[in-house]
BAFI-3210 file (N, C-alpha, C; in Angstrom, 3 decimals, decimal comma, padded with zeros to 6 digits):
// residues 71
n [1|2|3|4|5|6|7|8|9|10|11|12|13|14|15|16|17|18|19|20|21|22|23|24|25|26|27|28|29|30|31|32|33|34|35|36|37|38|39|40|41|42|43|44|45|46|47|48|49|50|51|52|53|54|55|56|57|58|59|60|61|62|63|64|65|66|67|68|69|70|71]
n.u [000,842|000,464|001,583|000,231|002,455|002,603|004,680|005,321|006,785|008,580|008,192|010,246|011,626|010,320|010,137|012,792|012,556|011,159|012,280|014,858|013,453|012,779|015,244|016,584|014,632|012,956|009,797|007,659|007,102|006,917|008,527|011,152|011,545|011,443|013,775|015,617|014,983|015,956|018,658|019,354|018,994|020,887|023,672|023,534|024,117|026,673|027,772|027,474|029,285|031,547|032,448|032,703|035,188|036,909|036,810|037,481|040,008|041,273|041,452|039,994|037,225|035,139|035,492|032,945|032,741|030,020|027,061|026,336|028,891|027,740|026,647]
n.v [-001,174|002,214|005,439|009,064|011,672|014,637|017,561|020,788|022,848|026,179|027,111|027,785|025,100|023,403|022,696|022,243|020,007|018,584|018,810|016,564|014,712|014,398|014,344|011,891|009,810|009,354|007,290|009,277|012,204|011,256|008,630|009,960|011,011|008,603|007,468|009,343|009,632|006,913|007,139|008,636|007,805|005,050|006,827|007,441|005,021|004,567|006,289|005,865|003,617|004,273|005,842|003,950|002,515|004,462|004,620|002,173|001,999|003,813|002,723|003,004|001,880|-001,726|-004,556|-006,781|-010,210|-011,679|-011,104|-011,351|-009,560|-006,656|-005,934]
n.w [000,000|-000,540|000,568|-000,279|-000,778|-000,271|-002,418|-002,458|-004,939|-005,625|-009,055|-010,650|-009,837|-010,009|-012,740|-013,247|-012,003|-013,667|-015,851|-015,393|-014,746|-017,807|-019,125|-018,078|-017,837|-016,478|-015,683|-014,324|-012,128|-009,830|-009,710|-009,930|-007,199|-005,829|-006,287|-005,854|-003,149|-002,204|-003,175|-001,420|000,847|000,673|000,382|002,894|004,098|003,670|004,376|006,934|007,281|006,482|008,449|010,460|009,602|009,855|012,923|013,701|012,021|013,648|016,243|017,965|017,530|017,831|016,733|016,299|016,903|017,851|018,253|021,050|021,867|021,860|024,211]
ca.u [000,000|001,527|000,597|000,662|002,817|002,466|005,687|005,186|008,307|008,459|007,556|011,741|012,201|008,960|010,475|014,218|012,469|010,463|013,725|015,334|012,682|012,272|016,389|017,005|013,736|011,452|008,401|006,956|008,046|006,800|009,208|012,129|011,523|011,465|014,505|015,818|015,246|016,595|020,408|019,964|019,436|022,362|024,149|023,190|024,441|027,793|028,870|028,333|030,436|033,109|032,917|033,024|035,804|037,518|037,237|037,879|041,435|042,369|041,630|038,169|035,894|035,405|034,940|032,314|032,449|028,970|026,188|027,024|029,938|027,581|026,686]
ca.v [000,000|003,859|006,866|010,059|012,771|015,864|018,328|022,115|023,587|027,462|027,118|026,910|024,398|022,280|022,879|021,850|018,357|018,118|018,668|016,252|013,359|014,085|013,630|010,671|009,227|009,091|007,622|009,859|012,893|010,042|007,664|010,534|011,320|007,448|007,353|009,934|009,030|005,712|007,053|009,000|006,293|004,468|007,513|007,649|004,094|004,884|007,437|005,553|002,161|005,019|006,478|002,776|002,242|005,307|004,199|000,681|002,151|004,701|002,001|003,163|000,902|-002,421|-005,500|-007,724|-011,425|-012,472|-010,378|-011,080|-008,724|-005,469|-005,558]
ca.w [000,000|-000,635|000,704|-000,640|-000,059|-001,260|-002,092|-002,940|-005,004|-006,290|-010,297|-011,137|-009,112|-010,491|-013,708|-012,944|-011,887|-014,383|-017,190|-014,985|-015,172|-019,086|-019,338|-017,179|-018,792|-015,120|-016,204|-013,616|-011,458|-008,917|-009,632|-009,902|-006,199|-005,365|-006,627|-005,293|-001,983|-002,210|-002,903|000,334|002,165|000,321|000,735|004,518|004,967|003,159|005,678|008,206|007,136|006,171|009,710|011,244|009,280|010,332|013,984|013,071|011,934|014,865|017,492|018,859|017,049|018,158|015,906|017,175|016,529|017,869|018,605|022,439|022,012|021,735|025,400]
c.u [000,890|000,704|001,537|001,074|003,289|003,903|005,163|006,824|007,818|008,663|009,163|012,100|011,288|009,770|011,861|013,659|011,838|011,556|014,502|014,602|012,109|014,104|016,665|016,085|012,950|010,326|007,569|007,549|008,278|008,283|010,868|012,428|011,882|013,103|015,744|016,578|016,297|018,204|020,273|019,920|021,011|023,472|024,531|024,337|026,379|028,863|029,193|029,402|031,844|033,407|033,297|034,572|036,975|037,580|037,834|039,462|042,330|042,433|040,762|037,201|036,083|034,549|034,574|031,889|031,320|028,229|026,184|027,705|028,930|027,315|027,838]
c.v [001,241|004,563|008,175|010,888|013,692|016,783|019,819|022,752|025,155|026,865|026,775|026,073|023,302|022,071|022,141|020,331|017,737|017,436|017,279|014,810|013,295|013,594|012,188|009,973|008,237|008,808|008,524|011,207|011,725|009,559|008,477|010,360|010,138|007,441|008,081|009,727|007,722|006,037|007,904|008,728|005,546|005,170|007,310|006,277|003,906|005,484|006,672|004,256|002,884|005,141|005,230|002,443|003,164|004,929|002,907|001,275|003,206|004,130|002,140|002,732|-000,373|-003,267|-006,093|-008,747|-012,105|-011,141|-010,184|-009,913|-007,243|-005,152|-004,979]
c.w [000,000|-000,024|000,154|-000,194|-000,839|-001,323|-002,931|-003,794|-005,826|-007,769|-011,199|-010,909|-010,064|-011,903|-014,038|-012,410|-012,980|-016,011|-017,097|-015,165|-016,982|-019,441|-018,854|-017,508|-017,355|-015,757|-015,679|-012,548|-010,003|-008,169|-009,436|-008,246|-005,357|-005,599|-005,918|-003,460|-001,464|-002,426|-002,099|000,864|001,935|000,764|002,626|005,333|004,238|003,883|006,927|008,337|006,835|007,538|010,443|010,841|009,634|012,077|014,284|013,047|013,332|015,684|017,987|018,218|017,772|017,510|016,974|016,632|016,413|018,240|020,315|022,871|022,019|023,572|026,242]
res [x|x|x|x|x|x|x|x|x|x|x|x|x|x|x|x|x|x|x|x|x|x|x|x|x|x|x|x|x|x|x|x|x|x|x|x|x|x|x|x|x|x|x|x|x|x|x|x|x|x|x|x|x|x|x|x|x|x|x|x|x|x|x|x|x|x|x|x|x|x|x]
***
C-alpha cells in the first residue's frame, strides 16, 4: 500500500524536476523522487560504514564477533 505525499516547489524548481525526469527518462516525477530518496538512504548508509571504518582504523571501534559482544 503507498501513501501520498504531497511536495510544494516554487515554479523553477517544479520545472528543474520536471527537465530532470524528461532527461534521465522518469516515467513519472513520482518515480524521480522514489529514486531519489533511495540514494539517500544508500548515501546515509555509506557514511556511516566510512565512519566505522575510520574508527575501526584509529583504534576506537570495536569489531564484534557475535552479537554477544555489543553488550
Amino acid at each position: 500500500m503507498r501513501e501520498v505525499i504531497n511536495l510544494s516547489f516554487p515554479k523553477a524548481m517544479a520545472k528543474s524536476v520536471d527537465e530532470i525526469v524528461r532527461k534521465e527518462n522518469y516515467a513519472t516525477r513520482s518515480e524521480f523522487f522514489r529514486d531519489l530518496f533511495r540514494m539517500w538512504i544508500e548515501g546515509r548508509i555509506i557514511n556511516e560504514l566510512a565512519e566505522s571504518r575510520r574508527e575501526l582504523a584509529s583504534s576506537k571501534g570495536k569489531v564484534l564477533k557475535t552479537l554477544k559482544d555489543l553488550r
